[in-house]
C-alpha positions in Angstrom: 16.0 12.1 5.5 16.7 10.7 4.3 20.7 11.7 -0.3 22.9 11.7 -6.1 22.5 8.2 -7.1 22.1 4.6 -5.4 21.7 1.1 -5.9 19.3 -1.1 -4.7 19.5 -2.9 -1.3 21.8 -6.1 -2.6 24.2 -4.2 -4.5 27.5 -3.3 -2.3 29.0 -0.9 -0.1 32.7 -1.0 1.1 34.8 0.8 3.9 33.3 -0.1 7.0 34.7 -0.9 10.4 36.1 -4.6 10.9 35.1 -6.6 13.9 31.9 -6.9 12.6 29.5 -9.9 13.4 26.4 -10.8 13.3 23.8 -13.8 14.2 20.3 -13.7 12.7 18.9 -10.4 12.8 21.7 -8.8 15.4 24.7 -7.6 14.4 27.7 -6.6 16.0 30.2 -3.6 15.4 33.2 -3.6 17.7 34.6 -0.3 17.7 37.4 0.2 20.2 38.3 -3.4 22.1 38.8 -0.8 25.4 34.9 0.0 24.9 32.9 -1.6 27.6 29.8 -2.8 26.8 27.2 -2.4 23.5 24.3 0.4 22.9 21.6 -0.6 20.4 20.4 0.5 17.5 17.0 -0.2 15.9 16.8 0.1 12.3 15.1 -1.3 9.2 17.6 -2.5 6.8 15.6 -1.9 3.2 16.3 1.4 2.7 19.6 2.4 0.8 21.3 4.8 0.8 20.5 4.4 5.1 21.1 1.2 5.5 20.8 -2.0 3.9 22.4 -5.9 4.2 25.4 -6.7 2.2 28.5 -9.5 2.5 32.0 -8.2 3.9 34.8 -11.0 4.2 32.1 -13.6 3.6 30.0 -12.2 6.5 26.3 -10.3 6.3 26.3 -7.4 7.5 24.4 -4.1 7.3 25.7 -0.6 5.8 24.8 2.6 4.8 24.5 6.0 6.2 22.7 5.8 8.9 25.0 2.4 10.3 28.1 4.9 10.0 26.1 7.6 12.1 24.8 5.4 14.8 28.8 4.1 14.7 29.9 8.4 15.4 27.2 8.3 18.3 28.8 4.8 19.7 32.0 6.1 19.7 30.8 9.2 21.6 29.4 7.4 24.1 32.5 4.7 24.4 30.5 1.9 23.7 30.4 -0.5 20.4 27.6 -0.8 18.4 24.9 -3.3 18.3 21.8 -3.2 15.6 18.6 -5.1 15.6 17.3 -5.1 12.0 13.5 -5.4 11.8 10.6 -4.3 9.9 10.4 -0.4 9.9 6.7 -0.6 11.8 8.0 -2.6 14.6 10.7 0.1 15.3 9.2 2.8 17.8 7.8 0.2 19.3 10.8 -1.3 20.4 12.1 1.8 21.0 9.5 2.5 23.3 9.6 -0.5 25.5 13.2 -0.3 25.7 14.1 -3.1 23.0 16.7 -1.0 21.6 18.4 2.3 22.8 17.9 4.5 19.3 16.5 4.7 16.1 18.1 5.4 12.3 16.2 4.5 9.8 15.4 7.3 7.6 12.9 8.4 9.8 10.8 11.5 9.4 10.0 13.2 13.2 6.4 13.6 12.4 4.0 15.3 15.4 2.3 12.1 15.8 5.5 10.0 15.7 6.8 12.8 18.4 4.0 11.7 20.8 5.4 8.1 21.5 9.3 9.6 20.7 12.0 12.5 21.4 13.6 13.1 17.8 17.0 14.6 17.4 17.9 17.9 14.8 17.6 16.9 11.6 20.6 15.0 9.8 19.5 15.1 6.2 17.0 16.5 4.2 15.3 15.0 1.5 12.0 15.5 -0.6 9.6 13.0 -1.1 8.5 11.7 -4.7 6.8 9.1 -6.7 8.5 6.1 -8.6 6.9 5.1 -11.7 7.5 2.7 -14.8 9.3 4.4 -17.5 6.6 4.3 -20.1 4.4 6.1 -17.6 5.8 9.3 -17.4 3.2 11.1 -19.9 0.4 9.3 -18.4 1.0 10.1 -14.8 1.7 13.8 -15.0 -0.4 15.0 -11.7 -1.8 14.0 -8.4 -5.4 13.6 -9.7 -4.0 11.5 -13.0 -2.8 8.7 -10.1 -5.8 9.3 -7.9 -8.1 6.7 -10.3 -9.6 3.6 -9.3 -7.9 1.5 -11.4 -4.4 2.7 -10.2 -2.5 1.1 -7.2 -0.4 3.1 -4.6 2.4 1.5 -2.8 4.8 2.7 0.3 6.0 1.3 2.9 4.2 -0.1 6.2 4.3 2.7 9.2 6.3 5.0 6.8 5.9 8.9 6.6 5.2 7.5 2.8 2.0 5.5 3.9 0.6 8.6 6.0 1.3 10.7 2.1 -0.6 8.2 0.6 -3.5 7.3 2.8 -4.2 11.4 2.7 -3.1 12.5 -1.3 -5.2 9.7 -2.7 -8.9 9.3 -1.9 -10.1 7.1 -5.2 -6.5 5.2 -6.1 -5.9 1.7 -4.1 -3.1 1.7 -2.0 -0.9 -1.3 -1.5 1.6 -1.3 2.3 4.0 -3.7 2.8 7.4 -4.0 4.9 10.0 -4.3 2.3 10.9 -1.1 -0.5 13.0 -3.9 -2.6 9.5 -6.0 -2.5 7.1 -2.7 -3.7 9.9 -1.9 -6.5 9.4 -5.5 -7.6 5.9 -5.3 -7.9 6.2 -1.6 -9.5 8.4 -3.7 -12.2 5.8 -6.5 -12.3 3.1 -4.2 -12.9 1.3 -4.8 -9.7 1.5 -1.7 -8.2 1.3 1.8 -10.6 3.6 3.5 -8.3 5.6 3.7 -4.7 6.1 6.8 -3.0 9.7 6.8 -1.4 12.7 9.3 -0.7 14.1 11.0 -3.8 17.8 9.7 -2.9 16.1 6.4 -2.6 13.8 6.5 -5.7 17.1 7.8 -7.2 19.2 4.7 -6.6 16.4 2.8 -8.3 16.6 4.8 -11.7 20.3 4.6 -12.2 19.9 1.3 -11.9 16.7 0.0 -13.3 16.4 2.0 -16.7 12.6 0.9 -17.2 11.6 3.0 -14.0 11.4 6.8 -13.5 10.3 9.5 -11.0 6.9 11.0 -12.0 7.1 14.9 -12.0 4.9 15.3 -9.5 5.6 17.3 -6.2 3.8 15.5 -3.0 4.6 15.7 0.6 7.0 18.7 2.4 10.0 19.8 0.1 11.8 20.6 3.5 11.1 17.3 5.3 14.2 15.5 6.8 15.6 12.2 8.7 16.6 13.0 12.4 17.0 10.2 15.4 14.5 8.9 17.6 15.4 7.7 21.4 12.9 6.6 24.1 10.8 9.6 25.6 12.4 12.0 28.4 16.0 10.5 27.7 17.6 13.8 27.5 20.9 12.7 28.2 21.3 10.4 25.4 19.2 13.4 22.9 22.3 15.7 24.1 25.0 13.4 23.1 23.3 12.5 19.8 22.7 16.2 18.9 26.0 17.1 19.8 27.6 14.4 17.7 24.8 15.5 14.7 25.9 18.7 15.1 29.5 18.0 14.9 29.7 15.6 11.8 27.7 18.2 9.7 29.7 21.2 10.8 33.0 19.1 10.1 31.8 18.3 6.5 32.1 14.5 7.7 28.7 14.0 7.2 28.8 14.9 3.9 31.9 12.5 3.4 29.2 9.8 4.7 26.9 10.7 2.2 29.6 11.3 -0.8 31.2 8.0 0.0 27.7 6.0 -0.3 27.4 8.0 -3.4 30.6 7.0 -5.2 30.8 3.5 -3.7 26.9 2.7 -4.8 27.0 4.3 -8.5 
């Protein structure tokens, strides 16, 4: 999915809904005090310009694109939101055994993930690529100059970015953990080479951190995308969701989403 320039998951977003609360890993948007009841959201909150944790009014909460969407599909359905944040391997899952109602996280709808999930259209498109150090960016000029044992891959845990990783390099050591903030530290530490991530994402990182860079490599589909996962066979829900998709992209509104993230992050 998921897309311009960001910052990193601590730095902060503004213009979100009040009546926000939250208590360890659940938080709490109330959208309409008439709405009856919650729906959930599963997400993984390490990802901006999606969604990420920040302090409003002294309060943590989480923001991003992907909050604001899951917010629009609330609303359709008259209920407020609630969203589980947890690691971004745990989320179909979850999803699956009825843990949580929907998933936003940036997700690709790959044919394996579609096995377990239904995915809705696709919200966003966005290419893959590969963030490097700075001082890097003549060294690592192709696939097969990364593919050597000496260099280490890194992307996140039960990401589409693992899957490009564990099949583009055959000879390079790879390196999977839960948290993007945590592999861009180790990029800037030296103990990973490079992270494969979403260009918007990889973007944020650049404006922000002047000794990194994105390699000019092309890996992955140019026309992959972010789209909405909900438990298998629950049409009903997949309508509302595509309908509301549908709407906020023919409106322009979802590019207001993705504009406003843009400004308010630069």
């Amino acid at each position: 999915m998921k897309k311009g320039l960001f910052i990193t998951a601590l730095l902060l977003f503004v213009g979100i809904l009040s009546g926000c609360s939250t208590s360890s890993n659940i938080y709490t948007y109330i959208l309409d005090d008439s709405y009856e009841g919650f729906i959930t959201l599963g997400t993984s909150a390490d990802y901006p310009p999606y969604e990420w944790p920040k302090q409003v009014d002294g309060k943590n909460t989480l923001v991003g694109i992907d909050i604001e969407i899951a917010k629009e599909i609330a609303k359709a359905l008259g209920k407020n939101l609630k969203v589980v944040n947890k690691g971004f391997d745990f989320l179909l899952d979850d999803l699956e055994n009825g843990k949580v109602d929907f998933v936003l996280a940036g997700m690709t709808p790959t044919e394996e993930r579609a096995q377990q999930v239904d995915f809705s259209m696709v919200y966003y498109e966005a290419t893959q690529v590969i963030l490097i150090q700075k001082s890097m960016v003549n060294t690592y000029t192709s696939i097969e100059s990364l593919d050597q044992a000496s260099v280490r891959i890194g992307a996140q845990m039960g990401s589409i970015q693992q899957d490009l990783a564990t099949d583009t390099f055959s000879v390079a050591q790879t390196s999977f953990i839960q948290s993007i903030p945590d592999l861009v530290m180790r990029l800037m530490d030296g103990q990973v080479n490079a992270v494969i991530m979403e260009k918007p994402v990889a973007d944020g990182y650049v404006f922000n951190q002047t000794s990194l860079a994105i390699a000019n490599i092309q890996i992955g589909d140019p026309d992959g995308g972010s789209a909405v996962a909900v438990q298998k066979g629950n049409s009903e829900l997949l309508k509302v969701i595509n309908t509301v998709l549908t709407s906020l992209i023919e409106s322009g509104k979802m590019d207001q989403i993705v504009a406003d993230a843009i400004i308010l992050n630069s």
